[in-house]
C-alpha positions in Angstrom: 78.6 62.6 130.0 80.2 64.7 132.0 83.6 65.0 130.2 81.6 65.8 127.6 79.6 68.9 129.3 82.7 70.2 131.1 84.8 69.8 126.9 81.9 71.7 125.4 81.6 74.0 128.1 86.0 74.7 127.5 85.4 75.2 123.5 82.3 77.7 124.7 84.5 79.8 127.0 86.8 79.9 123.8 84.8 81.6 121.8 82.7 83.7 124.0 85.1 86.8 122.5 85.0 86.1 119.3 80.9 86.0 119.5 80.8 89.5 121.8 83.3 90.8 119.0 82.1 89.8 116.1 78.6 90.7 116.7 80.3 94.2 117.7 81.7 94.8 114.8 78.5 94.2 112.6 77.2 96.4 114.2 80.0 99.0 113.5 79.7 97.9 109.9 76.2 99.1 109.8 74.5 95.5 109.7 71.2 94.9 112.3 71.0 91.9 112.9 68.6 89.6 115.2 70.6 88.8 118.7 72.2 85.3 118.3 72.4 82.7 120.7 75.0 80.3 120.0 75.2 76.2 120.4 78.1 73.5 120.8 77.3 71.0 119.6 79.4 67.0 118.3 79.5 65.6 115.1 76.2 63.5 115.4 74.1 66.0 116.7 75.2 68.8 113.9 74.2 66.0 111.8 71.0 65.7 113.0 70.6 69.2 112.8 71.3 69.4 109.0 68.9 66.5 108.4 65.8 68.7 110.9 66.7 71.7 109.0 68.5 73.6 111.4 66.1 72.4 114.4 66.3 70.4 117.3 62.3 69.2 117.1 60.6 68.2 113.8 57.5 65.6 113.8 58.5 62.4 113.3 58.8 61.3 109.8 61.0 58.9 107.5 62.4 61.6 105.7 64.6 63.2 108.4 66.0 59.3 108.6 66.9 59.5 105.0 68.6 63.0 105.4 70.6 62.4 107.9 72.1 59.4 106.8 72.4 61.4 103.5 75.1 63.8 105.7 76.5 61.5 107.2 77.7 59.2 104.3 78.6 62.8 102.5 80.9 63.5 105.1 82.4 60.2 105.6 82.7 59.6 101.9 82.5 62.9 100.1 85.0 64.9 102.5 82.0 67.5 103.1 82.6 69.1 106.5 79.7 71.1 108.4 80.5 74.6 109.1 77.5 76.4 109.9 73.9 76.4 110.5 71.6 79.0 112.0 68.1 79.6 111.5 65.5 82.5 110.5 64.5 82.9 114.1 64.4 86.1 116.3 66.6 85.7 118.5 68.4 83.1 115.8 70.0 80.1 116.8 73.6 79.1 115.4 75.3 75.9 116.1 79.3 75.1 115.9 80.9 71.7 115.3 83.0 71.3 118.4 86.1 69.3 116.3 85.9 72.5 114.2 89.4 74.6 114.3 88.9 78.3 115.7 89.5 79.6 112.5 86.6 77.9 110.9 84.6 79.0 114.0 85.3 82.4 113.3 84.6 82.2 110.1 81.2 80.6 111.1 80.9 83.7 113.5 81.0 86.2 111.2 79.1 84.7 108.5 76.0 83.8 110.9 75.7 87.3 112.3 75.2 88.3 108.8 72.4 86.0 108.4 71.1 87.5 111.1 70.8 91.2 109.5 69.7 89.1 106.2 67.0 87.4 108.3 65.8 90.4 109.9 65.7 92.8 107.7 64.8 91.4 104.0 61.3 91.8 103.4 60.3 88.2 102.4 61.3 87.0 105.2 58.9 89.5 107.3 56.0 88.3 104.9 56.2 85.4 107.4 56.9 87.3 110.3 53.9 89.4 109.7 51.4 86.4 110.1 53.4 84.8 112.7 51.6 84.7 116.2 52.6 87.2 118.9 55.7 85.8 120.9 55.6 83.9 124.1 56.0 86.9 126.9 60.0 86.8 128.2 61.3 85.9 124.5 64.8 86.9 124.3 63.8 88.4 120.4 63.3 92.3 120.1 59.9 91.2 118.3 61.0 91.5 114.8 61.2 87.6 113.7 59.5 84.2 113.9 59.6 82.3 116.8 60.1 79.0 114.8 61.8 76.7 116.8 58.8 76.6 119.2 56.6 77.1 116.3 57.9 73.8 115.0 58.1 71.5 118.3 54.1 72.5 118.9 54.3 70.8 115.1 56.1 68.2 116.5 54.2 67.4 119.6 50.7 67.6 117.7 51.7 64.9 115.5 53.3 62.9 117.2 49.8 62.7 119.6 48.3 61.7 116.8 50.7 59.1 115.7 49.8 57.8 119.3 46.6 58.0 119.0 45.4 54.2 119.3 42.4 55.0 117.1 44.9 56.5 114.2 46.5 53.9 112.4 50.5 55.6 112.6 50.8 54.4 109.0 48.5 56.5 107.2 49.3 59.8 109.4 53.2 59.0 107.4 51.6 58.4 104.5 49.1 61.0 104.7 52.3 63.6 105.3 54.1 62.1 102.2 51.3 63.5 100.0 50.5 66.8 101.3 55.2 67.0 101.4 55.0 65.9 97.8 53.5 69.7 97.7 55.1 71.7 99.7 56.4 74.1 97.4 53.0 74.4 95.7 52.3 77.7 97.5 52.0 81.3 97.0 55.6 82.5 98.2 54.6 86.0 97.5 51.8 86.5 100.1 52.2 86.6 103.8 51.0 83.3 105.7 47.5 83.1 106.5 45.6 80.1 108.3 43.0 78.7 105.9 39.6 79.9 107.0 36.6 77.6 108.0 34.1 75.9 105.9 31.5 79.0 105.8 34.6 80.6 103.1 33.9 77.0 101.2 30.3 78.1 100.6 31.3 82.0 100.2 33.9 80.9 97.3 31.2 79.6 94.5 30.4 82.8 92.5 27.4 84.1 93.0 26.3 82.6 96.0 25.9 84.6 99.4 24.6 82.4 102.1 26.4 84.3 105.1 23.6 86.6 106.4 21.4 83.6 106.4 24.2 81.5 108.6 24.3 84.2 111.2 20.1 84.1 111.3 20.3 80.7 112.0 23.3 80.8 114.6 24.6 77.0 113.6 27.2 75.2 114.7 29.7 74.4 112.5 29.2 70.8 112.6 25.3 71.5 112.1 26.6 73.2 108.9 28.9 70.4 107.9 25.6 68.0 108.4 23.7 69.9 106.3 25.3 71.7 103.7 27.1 69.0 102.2 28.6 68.5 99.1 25.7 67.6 97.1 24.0 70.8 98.9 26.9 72.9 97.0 26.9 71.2 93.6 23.2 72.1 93.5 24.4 75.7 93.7 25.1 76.6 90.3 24.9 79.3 87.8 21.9 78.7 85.2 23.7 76.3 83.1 24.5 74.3 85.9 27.8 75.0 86.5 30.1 76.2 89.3 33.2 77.2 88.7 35.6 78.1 91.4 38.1 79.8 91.8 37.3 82.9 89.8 41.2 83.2 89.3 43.9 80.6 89.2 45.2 79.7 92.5 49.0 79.5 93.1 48.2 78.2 97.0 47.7 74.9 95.8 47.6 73.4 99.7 45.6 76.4 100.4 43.1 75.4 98.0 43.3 71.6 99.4 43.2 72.8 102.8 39.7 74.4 102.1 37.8 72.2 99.4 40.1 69.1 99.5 38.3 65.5 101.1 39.8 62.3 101.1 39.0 59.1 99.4 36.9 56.0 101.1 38.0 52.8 99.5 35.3 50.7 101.0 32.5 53.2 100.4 34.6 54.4 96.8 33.7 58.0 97.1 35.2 61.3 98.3 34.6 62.1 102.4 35.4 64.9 104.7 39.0 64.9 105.6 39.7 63.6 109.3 40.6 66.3 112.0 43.6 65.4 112.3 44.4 65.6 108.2 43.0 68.7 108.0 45.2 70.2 111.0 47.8 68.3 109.4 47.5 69.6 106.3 47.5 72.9 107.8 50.6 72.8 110.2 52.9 71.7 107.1 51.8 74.2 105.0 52.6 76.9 107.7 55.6 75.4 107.6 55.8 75.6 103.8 55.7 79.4 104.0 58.1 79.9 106.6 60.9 77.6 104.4 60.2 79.7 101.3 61.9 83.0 102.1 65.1 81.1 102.7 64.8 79.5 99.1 63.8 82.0 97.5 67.3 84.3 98.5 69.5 81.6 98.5 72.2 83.7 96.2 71.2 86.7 97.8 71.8 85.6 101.7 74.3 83.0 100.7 76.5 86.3 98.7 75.7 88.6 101.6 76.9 86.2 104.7 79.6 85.5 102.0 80.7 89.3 102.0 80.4 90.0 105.2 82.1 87.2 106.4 85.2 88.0 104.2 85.4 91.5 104.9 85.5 90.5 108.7 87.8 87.7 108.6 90.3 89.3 106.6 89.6 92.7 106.0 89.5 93.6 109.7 92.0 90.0 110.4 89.4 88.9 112.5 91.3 85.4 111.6 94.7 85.7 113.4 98.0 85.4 111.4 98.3 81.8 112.9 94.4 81.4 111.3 94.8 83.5 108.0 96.1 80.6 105.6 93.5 77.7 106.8 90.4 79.9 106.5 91.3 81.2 103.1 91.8 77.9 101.9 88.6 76.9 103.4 87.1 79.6 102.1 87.9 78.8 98.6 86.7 75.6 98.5 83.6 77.1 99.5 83.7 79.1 96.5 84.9 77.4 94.3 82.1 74.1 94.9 81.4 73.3 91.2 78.1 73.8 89.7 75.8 76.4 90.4 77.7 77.7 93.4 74.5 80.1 95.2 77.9 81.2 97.9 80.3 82.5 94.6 77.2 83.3 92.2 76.3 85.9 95.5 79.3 87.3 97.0 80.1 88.1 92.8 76.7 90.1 92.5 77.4 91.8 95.8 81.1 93.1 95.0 79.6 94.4 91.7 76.4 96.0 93.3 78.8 97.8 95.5 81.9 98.7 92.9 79.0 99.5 90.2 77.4 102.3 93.3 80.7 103.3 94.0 82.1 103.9 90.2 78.9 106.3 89.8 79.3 108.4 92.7 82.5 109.0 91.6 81.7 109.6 87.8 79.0 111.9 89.3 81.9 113.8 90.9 84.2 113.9 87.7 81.5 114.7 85.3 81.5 118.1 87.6 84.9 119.3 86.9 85.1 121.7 84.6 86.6 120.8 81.4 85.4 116.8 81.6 82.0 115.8 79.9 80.5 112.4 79.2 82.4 112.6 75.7 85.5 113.7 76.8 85.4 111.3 79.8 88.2 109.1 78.8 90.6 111.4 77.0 90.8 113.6 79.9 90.7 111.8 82.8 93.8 110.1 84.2 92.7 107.4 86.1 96.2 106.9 88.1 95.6 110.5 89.4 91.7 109.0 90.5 93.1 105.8 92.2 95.8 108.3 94.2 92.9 110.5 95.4 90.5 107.6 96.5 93.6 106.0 98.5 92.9 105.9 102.6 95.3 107.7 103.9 98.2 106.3 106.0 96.4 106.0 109.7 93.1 105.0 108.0 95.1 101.7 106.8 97.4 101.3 109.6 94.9 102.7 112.8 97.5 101.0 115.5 100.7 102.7 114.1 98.6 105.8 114.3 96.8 105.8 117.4 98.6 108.8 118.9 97.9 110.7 115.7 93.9 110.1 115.5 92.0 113.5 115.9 88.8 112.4 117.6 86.8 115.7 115.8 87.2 113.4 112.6 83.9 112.0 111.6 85.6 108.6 110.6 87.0 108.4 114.4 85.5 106.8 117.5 85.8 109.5 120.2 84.8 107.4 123.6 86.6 104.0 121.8 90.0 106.2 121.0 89.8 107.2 124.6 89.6 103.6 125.8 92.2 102.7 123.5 94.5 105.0 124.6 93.5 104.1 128.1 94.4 100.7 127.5 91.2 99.1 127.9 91.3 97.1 124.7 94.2 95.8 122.3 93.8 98.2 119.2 96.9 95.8 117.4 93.8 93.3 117.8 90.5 95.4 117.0 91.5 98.9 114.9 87.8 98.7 113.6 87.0 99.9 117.4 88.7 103.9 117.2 86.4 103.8 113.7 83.3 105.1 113.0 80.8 103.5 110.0 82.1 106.5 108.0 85.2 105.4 108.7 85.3 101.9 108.3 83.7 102.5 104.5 86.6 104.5 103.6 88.9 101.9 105.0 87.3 99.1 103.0 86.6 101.3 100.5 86.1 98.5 97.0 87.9 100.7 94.1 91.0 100.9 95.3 91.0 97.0 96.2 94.5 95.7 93.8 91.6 93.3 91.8 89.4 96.4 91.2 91.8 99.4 90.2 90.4 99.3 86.7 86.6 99.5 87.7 86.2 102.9 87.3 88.1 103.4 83.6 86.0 100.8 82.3 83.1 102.9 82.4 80.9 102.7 78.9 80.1 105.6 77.3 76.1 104.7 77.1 76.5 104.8 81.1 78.5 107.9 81.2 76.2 109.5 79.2 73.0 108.3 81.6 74.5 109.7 84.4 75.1 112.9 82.9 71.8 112.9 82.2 70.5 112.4 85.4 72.3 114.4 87.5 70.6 116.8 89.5 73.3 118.2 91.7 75.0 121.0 89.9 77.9 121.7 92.1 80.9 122.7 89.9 84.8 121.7 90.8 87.8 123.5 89.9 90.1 120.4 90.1 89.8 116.3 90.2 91.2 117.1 93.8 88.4 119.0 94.8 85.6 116.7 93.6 86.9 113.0 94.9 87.7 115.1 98.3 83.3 114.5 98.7 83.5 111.6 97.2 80.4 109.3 99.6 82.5 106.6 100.5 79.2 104.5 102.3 77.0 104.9 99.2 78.2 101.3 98.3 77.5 99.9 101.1 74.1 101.9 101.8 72.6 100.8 98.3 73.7 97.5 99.1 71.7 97.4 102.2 68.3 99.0 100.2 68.7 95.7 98.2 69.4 93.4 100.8 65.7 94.9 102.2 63.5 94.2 98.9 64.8 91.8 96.6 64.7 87.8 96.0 67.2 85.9 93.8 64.7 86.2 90.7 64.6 90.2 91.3 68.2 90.1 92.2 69.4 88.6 88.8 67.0 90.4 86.8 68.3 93.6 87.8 71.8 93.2 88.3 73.0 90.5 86.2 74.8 92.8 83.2 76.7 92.1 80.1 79.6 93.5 82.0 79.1 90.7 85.1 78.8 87.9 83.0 82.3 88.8 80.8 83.9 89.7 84.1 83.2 86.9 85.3 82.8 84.6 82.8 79.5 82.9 82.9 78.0 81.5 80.0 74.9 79.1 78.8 75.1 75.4 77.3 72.0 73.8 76.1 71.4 70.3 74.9 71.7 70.1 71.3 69.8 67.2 69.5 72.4 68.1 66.5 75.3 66.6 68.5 73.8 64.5 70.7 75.6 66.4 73.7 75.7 69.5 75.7 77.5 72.7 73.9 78.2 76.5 74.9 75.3 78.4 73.4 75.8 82.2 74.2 77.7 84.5 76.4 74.8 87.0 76.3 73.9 88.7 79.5 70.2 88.0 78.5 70.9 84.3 77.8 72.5 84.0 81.0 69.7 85.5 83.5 66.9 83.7 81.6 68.6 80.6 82.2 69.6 81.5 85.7 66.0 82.5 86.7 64.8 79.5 85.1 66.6 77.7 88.6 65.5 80.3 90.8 61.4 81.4 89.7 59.2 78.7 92.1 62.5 77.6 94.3 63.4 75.9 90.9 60.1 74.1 90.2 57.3 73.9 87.7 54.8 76.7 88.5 51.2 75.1 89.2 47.8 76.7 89.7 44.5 75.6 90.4 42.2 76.1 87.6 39.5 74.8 88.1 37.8 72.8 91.3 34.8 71.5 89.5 36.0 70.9 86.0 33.3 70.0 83.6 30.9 70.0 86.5 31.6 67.0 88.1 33.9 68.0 90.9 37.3 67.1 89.2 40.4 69.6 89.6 42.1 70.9 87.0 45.5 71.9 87.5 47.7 74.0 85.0 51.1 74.2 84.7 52.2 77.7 83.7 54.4 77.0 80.9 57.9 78.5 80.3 59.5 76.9 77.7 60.5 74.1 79.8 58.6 70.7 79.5 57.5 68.7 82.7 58.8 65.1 83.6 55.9 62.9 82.6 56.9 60.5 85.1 57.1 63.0 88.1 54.4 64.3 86.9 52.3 61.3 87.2 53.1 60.4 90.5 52.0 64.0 92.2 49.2 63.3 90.6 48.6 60.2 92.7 49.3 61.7 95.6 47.3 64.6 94.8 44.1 62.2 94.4 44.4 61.3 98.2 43.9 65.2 98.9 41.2 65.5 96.8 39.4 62.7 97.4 38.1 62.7 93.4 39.8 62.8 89.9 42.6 65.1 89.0 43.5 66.7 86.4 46.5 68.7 84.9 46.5 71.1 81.5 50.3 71.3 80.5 51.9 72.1 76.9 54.8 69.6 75.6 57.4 69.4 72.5 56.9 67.3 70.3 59.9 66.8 67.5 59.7 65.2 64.6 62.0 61.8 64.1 63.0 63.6 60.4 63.3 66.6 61.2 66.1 65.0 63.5 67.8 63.6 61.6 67.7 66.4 59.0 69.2 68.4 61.6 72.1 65.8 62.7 73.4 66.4 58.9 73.0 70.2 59.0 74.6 70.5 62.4 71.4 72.9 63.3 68.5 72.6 66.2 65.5 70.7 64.8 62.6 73.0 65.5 59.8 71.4 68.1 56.0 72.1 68.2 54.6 72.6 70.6 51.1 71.2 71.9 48.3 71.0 74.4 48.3 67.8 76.8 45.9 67.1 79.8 46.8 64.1 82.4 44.4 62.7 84.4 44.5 60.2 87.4 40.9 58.8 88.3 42.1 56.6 91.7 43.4 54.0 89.1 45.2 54.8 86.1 46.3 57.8 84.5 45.8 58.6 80.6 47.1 61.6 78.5 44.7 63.0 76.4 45.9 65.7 73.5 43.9 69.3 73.4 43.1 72.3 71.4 45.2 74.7 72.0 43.1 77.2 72.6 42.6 75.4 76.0 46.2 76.2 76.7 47.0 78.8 75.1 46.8 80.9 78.2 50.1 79.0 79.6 51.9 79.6 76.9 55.0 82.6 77.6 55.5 84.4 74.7 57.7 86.9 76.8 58.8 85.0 80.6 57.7 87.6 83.6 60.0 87.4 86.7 58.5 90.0 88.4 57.3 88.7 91.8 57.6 91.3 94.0 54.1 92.3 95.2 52.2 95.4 93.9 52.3 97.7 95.8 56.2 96.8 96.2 56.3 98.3 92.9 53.9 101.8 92.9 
């Protein structure tokens, strides 16, 4: 145990440096990230890590079991290897694999601390943050973030107590978690957290009825209220038809909604009861839970692409990977990009470089298009674009800052003063750490992305539509005699400033929506395949830009899953739910489908129902296609599942009952309203 501390302990000592450093130069790179604290940890316990999600305490629970035997037969089998893991926490936690070789922990380094600026500074993740509970006093955070790795052992602890509990059969506390999991994604990402309120909001929620005033006359308990304003108490009120219908818009929170109106079933007695305490707390903790997950799936590509960038701009742009390092992190590196599938770490750091080159190419084009003599029609024929590369060039001691140390004039915006002072002192190895004498002005000009070998082009390539919008646009009128003269005020940061005002507001739906172009996808080659009931197989079905993002949001709108609301919580009057699955051209799995229904019983307590549209295609129409070598063309129609505690039967409907789940036109907007005034 001991060899083991005092091994740990060496590798920690190792890489105390490359932390201070690396976090240093973030920081010089205009990144703000939450302070890290950094773990050593062995093989196992990185494995048990990856299976709790990043955390040391989770509530017990099969699934963790399953997950980490998952890992570990991936890296025994699969060749995966575990570089990284840090969590949305403020201060964030990382953990390195002690058998890892520096290089990789470097690379881990550098790619965490710009989680950390993703973490603290996109604004789904503070739409947690903001109905998190103040932090405990002497918290090493600066107050910005979550404080989820305690948030998640008092989890921990409070069901395991009732897993204990000798009157709570262990059993159905696992089972009971299984359903309410089975859910878990069955929120409303797009709102901050808030606890469920108490059962006086169950009364409050049927339309038309007020019954608050009279509760605070009375002064009752809340289990006085629970005696006697029962369920039977709240079916009697009703509108003059007899019907309550609740709520008065669909509800995306489905646990929410269970949280507050769901009961469980009695077997013996066959009818629905009050939940337990300890389901309803239950049911509560894991949906807090729910909501702090969901900012991290909903910017996978985004966070992914940015920790991606960062990393690589670190590790090799500043040779934060030593020459002895250099070749085993790149090839590392591109194995990480070059994962087959959808790859959310390629798919990002792609978006990113064009985000910034796409900036950059205007600000210059905004400086052209002021010379006299070059217009947005004359663009191309007068421009010489060798003359443009030569001008945005660093000059000589901006690449090479250690040859030119004695050279630096600390007056220069792009210079360090007090750091050129040390350097020349001697205090610190500028051979090792140029990016030190720099400023952020600096440093952008240094790394500026045009002049990059792979990117020389980027500016000629300009399209005339765009050259003419930014003609358009342009409010500054300040004229230039020469090419000279306007790339000499050439912004060099605006890339990496506009890439920051993204990094702030967007998700990965957003993201693609906005920034996936026809230009990206040929670039880069991307393209969609479809199934085609013609061949019998999967073909290539269009290189369009549009085809591409739909298809790409498709994975990304709901973390990838269907989108459900609650319709209805007394359907036809008799306390059913009815669910609805907002329909995007994409059928669900009847078979999945079925079984969240189950589960969905035990939270309700009562039958459950759920309005959903299919394709149906006819067996000739097939066939007729298979000859034609053409897409048969499916109808669509109105189906409604229902589970009543023992079987479940599909029932066809109008479709005027589901016609308002039909998308005629898919809407990814999700950022919140007044995001968008």
């Amino acid at each position: 145990m001991n060899d083991d501390r005092f091994r740990k302990q060496r590798i920690a000592d190792d890489l105390e440096e490359p932390v201070r450093e690396a976090s240093n130069l973030a920081t010089k790179l205009g990144l703000t990230p939450y302070p890290v604290n950094y773990w050593v940890v062995d093989y196992d316990e990185m494995n048990e890590l990856i299976a709790y999600g990043g955390f040391q305490q989770r509530y017990p629970h099969w699934r963790w079991g399953m997950q980490y035997d998952r890992q570990q037969k991936q890296g025994r089998f699969l060749g995966g290897k575990a570089f990284e893991i840090v969590n949305n926490d403020d201060p964030a936690h990382a953990f390195l694999q002690e058998s890892n070789t520096l290089a990789d922990q470097k690379a881990v380094i550098t790619h965490v601390e710009a989680h950390a600026d993703f973490f603290a500074n996109n604004e789904w993740f503070g739409l947690f943050s903001d109905g998190a509970p103040p932090r405990a006093a002497g918290s090493e955070g600066d107050g910005r973030g979550p404080d989820a790795a305690g948030m998640l052992a008092r989890h921990a602890d409070t069901i395991r107590e009732y897993m204990q509990d000798p009157e709570i059969d262990r059993s159905e506390v696992e089972r009971f978690i299984d359903h309410v999991l089975c859910l878990e994604d069955n929120i409303d990402q797009h709102r901050p957290y808030r606890p469920v309120e108490t059962a006086r909001d169950r009364l409050e929620e049927i339309e038309g009825v007020d019954v608050s005033e009279q509760l605070d006359e009375l002064d009752l308990s809340e289990e006085v209220k629970r005696q006697v304003f029962d369920e039977e108490w709240l079916d009697a009120q009703s509108d003059e038809e007899g019907n309550a219908t609740f709520p008065a818009q669909p509800e995306k929170d489905v646990l929410g909604f269970l949280r507050k109106h769901g009961m469980a079933y009695d077997e013996d007695a066959e009818k629905a009861v009050e939940m337990a305490e300890w389901q309803t707390e239950i049911l509560e903790l894991l949906r807090r839970e729910a909501y702090y997950f969901a900012p991290q799936k909903m910017t996978k590509v985004m966070n992914e692409g940015w920790a991606a960038y960062w990393e690589s701009l670190m590790m090799t742009g500043e040779r934060f990977a030593g020459d002895d390092e250099f070749v085993l992190y790149s090839d590392h590196m591109a194995q990480v990009l070059g994962s087959p599938g959808l790859n959310p770490y390629s798919l990002g750091l792609e978006l990113w470089e064009y985000i910034e080159n796409t900036e950059n190419r205007r600000e210059v084009v905004e400086r052209l298009l002021r010379v006299d003599g070059i217009t947005w029609r004359t663009f191309h024929d007068v421009v010489d674009f060798t003359e443009v590369q030569d001008h945005l060039q660093p000059p000589a001691w901006l690449r090479d800052v250690p040859g030119h140390v004695d050279e630096l004039d600390p007056e220069d915006p792009r210079v360090d003063a007090d750091a050129l002072a040390r350097a020349r002192d001697g205090e610190f190895d500028v051979g090792n750490y140029p990016w030190k004498v720099l400023t952020y002005e600096g440093l952008a000009q240094r790394h500026y992305s045009l002049v990059k070998p792979q990117y020389r082009g980027f500016v000629s390539r300009v399209g005339q539509a765009e050259l003419e919008r930014v003609s358009r646009y342009m409010f500054d009128d300040t004229r230039y005699d020469s090419v000279a003269d306007a790339l000499a005020d050439v912004e060099y940061t605006r890339g990496w400033g506009r890439m920051r005002e993204i990094r702030e507001s967007h998700n990965d739906v957003t993201f693609l929506d906005e920034f996936l172009t026809q230009e990206f996808v040929d670039d880069n080659d991307y393209f969609t395949y479809e199934y085609t009931h013609a061949s019998g197989d999967y073909r290539v079905t269009s290189t369009d830009h549009e085809d591409v993002k739909k298809k790409l949001m498709l994975q990304f709108t709901n973390f990838g899953k269907p989108t459900i609301v609650v319709q209805d919580g007394n359907y036809r009057n008799r306390n059913e739910l009815l669910l609805a699955h907002r329909y995007n051209g994409i059928t669900l799995d009847r078979e999945q489908a079925t079984e969240v229904l189950k589960r969905l019983f035990e939270l309700w307590g009562r039958p459950v129902n759920l309005l959903t549209i299919v394709k149906e295609f006819d067996d000739h129409d097939i066939e007729v296609a298979k000859r034609r070598d053409r897409e048969p063309e499916p109808e669509e129609v109105g189906k409604r599942l229902r589970y009543d505690g023992e079987e479940v039967t599909v029932d066809d409907v109008q479709w005027s009952d589901v016609e308002h789940l039909a998308a005629t036109d898919i809407d990814y907007n999700t950022k919140p309203e007044d995001w968008l005034a």
